[in-house]
C-alpha positions as CSV (number, residue, x, y, z in Angstrom):
1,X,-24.1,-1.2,29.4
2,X,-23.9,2.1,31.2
3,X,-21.9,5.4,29.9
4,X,-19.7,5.1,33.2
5,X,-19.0,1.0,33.1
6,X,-15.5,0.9,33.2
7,X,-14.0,-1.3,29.3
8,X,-14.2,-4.5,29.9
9,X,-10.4,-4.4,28.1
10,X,-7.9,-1.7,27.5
11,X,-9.1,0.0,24.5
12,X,-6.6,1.2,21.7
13,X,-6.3,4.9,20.8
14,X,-8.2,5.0,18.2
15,X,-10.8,3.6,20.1
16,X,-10.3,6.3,22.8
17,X,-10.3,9.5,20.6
18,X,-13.6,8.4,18.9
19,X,-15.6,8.5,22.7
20,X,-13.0,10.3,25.1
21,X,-14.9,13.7,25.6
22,X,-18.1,13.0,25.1
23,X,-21.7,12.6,26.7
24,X,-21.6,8.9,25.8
25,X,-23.7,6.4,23.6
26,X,-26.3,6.2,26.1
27,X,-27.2,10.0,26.2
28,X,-29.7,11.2,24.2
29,X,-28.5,14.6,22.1
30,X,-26.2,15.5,19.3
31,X,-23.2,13.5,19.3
32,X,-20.4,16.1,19.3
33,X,-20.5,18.5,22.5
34,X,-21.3,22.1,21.8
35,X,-20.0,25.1,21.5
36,X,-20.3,27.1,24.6
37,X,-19.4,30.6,24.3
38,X,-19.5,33.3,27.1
39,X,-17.5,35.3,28.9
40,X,-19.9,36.7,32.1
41,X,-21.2,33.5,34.4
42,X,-24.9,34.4,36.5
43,X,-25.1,32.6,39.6
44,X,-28.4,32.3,41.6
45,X,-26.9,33.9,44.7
46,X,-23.7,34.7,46.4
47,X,-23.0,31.5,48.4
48,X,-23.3,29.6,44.9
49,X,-20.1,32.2,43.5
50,X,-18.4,31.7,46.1
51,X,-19.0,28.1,46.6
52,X,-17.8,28.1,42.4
53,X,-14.5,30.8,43.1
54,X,-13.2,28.4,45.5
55,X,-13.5,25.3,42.8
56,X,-12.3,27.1,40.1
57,X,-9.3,24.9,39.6
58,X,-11.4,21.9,38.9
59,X,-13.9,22.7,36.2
60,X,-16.1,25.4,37.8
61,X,-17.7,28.0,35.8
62,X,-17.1,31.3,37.1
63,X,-15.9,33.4,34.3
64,X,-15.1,32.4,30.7
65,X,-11.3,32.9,31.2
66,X,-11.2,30.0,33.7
67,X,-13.0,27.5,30.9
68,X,-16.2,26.3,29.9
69,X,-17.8,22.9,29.0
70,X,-16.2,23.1,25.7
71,X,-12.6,23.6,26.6
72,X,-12.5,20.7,29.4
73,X,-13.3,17.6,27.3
74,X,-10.2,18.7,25.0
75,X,-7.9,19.5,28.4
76,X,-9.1,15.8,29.3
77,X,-8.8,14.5,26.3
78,X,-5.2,15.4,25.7
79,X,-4.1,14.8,29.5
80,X,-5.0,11.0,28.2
81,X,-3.3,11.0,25.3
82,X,-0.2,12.3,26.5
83,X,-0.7,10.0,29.7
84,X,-0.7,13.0,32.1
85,X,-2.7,14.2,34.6
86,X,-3.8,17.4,33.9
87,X,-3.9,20.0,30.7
88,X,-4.1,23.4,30.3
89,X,-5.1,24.8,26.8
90,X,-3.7,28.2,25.9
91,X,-4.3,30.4,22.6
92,X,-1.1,29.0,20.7
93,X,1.3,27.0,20.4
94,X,4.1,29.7,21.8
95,X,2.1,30.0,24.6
96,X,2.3,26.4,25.3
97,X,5.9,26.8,25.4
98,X,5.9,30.6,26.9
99,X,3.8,29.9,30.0
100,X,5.4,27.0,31.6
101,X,9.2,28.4,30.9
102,X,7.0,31.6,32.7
103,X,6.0,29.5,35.4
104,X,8.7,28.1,36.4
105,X,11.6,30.5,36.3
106,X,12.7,33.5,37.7
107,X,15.4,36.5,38.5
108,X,18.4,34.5,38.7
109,X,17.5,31.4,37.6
110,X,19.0,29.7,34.8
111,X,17.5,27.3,32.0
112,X,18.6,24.4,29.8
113,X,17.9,24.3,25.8
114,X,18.5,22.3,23.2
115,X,20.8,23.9,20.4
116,X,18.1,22.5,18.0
117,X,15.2,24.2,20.0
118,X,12.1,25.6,17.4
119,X,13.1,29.1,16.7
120,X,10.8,30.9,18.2
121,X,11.9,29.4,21.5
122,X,15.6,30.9,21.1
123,X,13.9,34.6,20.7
124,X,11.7,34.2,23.7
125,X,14.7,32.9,26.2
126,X,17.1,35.5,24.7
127,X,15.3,38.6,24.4
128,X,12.3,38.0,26.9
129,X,14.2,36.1,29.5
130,X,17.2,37.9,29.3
131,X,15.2,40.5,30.3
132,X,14.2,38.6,33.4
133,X,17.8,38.2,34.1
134,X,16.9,34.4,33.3
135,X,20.6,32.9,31.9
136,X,20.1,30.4,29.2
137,X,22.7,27.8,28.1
138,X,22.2,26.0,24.6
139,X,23.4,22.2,24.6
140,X,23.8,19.8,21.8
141,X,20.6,17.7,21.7
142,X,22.6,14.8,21.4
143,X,24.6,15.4,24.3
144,X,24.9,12.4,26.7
145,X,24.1,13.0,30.8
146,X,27.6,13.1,31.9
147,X,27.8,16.1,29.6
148,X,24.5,17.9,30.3
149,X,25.2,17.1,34.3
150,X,28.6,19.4,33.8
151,X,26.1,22.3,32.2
152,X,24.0,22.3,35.4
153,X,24.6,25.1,38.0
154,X,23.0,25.1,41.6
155,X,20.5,28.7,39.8
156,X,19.2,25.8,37.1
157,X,15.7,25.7,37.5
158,X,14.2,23.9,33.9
159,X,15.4,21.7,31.5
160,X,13.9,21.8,28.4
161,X,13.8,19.0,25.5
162,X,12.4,19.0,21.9
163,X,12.7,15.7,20.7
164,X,12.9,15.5,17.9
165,X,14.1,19.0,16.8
166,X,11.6,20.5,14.9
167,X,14.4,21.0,11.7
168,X,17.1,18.5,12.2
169,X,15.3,15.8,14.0
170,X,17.9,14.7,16.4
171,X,16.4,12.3,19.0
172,X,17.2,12.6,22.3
173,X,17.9,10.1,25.1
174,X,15.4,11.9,26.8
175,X,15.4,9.1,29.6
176,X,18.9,9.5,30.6
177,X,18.6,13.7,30.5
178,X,15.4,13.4,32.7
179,X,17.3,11.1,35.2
180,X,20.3,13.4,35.3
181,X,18.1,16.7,35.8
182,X,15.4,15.2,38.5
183,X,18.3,14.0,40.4
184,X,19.0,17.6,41.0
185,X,15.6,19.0,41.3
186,X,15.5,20.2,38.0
187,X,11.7,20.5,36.7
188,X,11.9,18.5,33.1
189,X,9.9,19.8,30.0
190,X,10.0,18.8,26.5
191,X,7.9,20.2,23.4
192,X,6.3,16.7,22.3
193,X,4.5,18.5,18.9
194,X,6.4,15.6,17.0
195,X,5.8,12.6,19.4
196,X,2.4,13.3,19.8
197,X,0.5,10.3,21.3
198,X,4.0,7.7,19.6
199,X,6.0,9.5,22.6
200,X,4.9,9.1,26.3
201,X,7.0,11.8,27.7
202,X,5.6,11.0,31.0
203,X,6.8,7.4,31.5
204,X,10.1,8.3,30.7
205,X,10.7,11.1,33.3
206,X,9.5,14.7,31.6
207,X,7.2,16.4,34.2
208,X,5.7,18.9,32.1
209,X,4.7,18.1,28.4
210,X,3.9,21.1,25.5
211,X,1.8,20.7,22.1
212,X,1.0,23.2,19.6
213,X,-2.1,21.9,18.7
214,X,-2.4,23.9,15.5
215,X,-0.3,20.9,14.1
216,X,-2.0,17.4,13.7
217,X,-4.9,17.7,16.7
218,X,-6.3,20.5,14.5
219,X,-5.6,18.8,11.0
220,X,-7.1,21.5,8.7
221,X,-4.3,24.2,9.1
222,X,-7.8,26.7,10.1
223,X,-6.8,27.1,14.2
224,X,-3.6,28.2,16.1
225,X,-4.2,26.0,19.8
226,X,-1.5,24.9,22.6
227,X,-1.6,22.9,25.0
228,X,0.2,21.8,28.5
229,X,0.1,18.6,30.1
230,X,1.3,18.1,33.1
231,X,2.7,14.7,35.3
232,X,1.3,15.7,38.7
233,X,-1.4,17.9,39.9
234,X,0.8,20.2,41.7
235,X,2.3,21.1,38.5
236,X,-1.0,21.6,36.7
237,X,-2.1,24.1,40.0
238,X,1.3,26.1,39.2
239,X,0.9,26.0,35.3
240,X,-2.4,26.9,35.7
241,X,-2.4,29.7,38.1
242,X,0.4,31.2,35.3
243,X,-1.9,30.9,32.7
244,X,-4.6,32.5,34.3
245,X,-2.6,35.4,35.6
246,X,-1.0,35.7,32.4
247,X,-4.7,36.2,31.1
248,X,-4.2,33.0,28.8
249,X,-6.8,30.8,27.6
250,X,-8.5,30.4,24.1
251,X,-11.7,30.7,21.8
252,X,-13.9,27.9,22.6
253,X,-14.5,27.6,18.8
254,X,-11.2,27.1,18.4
255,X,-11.4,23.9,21.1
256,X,-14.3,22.7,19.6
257,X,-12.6,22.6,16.0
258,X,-9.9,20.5,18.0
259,X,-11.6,18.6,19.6
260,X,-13.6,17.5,16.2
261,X,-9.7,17.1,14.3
262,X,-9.1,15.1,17.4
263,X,-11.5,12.6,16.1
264,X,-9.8,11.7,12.9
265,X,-6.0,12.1,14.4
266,X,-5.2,8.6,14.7
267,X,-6.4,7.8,11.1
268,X,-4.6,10.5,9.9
269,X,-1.5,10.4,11.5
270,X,-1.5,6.2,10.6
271,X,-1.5,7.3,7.0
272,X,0.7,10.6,7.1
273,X,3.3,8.2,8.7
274,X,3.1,5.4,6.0
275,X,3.0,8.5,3.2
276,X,6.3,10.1,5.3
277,X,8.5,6.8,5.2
278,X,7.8,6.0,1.4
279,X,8.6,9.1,0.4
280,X,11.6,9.5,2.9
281,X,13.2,5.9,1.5
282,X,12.7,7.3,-1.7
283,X,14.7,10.3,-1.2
284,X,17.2,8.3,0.7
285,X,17.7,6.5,-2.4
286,X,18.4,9.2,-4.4
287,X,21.8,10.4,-5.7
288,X,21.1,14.3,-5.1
289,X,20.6,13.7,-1.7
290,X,22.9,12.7,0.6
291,X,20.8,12.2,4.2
292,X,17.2,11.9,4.8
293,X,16.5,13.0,8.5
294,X,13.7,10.9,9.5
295,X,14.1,9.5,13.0
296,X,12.4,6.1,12.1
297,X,15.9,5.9,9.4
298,X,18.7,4.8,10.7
299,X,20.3,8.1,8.8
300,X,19.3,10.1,11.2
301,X,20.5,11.1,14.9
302,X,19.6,9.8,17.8
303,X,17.3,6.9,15.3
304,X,18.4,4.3,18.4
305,X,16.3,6.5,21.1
306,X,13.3,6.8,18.3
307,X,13.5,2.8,18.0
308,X,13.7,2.6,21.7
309,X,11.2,5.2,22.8
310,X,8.7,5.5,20.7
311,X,5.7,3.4,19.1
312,X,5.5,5.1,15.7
313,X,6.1,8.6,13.2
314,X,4.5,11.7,12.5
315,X,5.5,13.1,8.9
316,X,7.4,15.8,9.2
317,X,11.2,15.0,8.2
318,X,14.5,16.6,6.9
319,X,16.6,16.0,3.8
320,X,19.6,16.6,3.6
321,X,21.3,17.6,-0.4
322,X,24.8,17.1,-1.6
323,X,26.9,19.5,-1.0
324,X,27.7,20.0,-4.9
325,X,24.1,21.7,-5.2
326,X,23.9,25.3,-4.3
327,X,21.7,27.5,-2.1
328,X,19.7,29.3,-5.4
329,X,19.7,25.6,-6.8
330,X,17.7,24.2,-3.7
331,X,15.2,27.4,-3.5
332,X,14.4,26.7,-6.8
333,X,13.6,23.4,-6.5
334,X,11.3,24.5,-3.5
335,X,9.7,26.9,-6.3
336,X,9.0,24.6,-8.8
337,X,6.9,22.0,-6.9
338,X,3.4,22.0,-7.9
339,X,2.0,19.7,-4.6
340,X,4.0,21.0,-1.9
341,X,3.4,24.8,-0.8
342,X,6.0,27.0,0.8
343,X,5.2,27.1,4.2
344,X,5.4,27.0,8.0
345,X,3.8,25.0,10.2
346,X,2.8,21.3,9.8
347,X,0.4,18.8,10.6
348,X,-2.3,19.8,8.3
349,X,-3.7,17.8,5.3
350,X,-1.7,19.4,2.9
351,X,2.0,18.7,1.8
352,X,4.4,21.5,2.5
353,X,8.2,22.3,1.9
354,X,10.7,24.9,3.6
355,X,14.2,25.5,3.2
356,X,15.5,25.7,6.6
357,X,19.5,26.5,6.0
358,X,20.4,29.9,7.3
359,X,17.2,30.6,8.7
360,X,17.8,28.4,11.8
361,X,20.3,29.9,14.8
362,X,22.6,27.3,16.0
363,X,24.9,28.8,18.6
364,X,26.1,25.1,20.4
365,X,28.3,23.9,18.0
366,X,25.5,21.4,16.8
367,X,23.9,21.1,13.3
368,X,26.4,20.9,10.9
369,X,24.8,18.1,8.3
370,X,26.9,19.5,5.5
371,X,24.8,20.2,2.7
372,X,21.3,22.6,2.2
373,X,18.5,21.4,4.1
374,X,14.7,21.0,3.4
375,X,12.1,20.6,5.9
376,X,9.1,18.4,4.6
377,X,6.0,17.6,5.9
378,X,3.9,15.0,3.6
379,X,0.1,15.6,3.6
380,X,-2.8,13.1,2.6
381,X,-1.9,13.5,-1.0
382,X,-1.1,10.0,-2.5
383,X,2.5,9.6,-2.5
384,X,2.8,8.6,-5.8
385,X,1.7,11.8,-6.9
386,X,4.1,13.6,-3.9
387,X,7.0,11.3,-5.6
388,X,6.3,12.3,-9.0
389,X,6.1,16.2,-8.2
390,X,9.8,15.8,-5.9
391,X,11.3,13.7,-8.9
392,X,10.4,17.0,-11.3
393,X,11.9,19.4,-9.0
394,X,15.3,17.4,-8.7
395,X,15.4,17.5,-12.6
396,X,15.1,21.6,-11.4
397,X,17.9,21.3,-8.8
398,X,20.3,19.8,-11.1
399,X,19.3,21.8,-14.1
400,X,20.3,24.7,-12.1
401,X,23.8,24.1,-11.8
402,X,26.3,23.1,-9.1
């Protein structure tokens, strides 16, 4: 059969990541594309630049800033996960969140956020986009339309989702809030790191889709990587043309190390998920802790929209400690784990742990879960092991004291 029959079935994901992107079985070559570095592009003559200028929106090699063969099978290849259109790649996974919000608003205008929006985020809307004279309001993720509909002004421009919050996991009913703002002419975004492919953010109303790619499409915790997806091609032409003029692209080494994590996503993420709800029942069941924020528990918020809206997990989670154990008695629980390193980020192969009370901003009223907080993210480590290594530090955390 030909590389360009169409399946004679739908194929599953997994199925998808293993031949999306490349030459085909038919082709003769190395099986993984290669690495095509460059900045300057020769043509033969003029008419064949010009000819290439005015198709530089649709994979035309004019300069390296505007892509090469390496960066487009990962754009494509992520556009189909996501169930887009379109993506642009960008260096990291700020930018991913930096260019659209760029793209999109202006002097005057006003934006939407979630009060459990990634850090990072917060800074850029109130120190860069202040600076614009962009007002931002914070919401509570798990506010309901009627309420977000009363936060809207005739200036509001972008609503932005993170679902789930990338500390406290609320789930939102991202449905209803993308109803409520495209009514309006609101342009609907959502950072969809967690949801990944288990989230189709375009089938349930988001227009413009954001990935830091560092996460689980790299794998290996070795690449920072972000990408947009977009629903339509109009908003690809405007994401892009921001991108571009905001001189934003990245290494193609770096898209070539995705693209090669890409292949081994879905068997990772199938057993990062299964690793992530045996520990997190674990820990549920525990009498130092008193919630586990995993959105496929019922423990945690907005777990009727996960049920609803999603096909599966990724491993990242919260837990949330009695609020007999001190500050100084979590941190040194978080010190005295042998598997699970003290760090940012997530995604990778490696377990990881951060405290994340006091270092997160809430300014909406939301958050308040009562005791400390941990952020986990579980690795390919065999849970047992991850188990053993978190029942040894709660010996720690109530050693310490209350």
């Amino acid at each position: 059969m030909p590389d360009s029959a169409p399946p004679s079935r739908p194929q599953d994901w997994h199925t998808r990541l293993s031949h999306a992107g490349r030459a085909g079985t038919h082709v003769h070559g190395f099986v993984n594309p290669a690495v095509h570095r460059g900045s300057t592009v020769l043509c033969p003559d003029l008419a064949t630049r010009d000819a290439a200028g005015r198709q530089r929106f649709d994979q035309a090699m004019v300069y390296g800033l505007c892509g090469t063969p390496t960066h487009w099978p990962l754009e494509d290849m992520l556009a189909e996960i996501e169930g887009g259109t379109r993506c642009q790649i960008v260096g990291t996974g700020l930018a991913a969140i930096t260019v659209p919000l760029l793209a999109y608003l202006g002097a005057g205008d006003h934006l939407l956020l979630p009060d459990s929006v990634y850090g990072p985020s917060r800074q850029f809307a109130d120190h860069f986009l202040a600076r614009m004279n962009v007002a931002t309001t914070y919401y509570d993720p798990m506010i309901d339309a009627a309420g977000l509909t009363a936060l809207m002004r005739p200036e509001t421009k972008v609503l932005y989702l993170e679902s789930p919050g990338s500390h406290t996991f609320e789930v939102q009913d991202v449905p209803a809030l993308a109803a409520a703002a495209r009514a309006r002419g609101i342009t609907v975004m959502i950072d969809n790191t967690w949801g990944i492919h288990f989230f189709q953010p375009f089938a349930h109303g988001v227009d413009v889709s954001i990935q830091a790619l560092t996460k689980y499409v790299g794998g290996h915790s070795d690449i920072v990587l972000g990408g947009i997806v977009t629903n339509t091609e109009a908003d690809w032409q405007k994401v892009r043309s921001a991108a571009l003029l905001l001189g934003q692209y990245a290494s193609p080494d770096d898209c070539w190390l995705a693209l090669r994590g890409l292949r081994t996503m879905a068997v990772r993420l199938d057993r990062q998920m299964q690793s992530g709800l045996e520990v997190a029942r674990w820990l549920a069941a525990r009498p130092e802790v008193a919630r586990v924020l995993h959105p496929a528990l019922p423990t945690c918020p907005g777990h009727e929209f996960w049920r609803r809206d999603f096909t599966g997990a990724c491993s990242l989670f919260g837990v949330v400690f009695q609020d007999s154990y001190s500050r100084p008695a979590v941190h040194a629980m978080t010190e005295s784990l042998s598997l699970f390193g003290i760090g940012a980020s997530w995604g990778g192969y490696e377990s990881l742990i951060l405290p994340t009370t006091g270092y997160v901003t809430r300014t909406a009223g939301s958050g308040a879960f009562g005791g400390e907080v941990v952020r986990l993210h579980i690795g390919l480590e065999a849970p047992a092991d991850l188990i053993a290594d978190l029942e040894r530090g709660l010996s720690v955390l109530r050693g310490f004291g209350r």
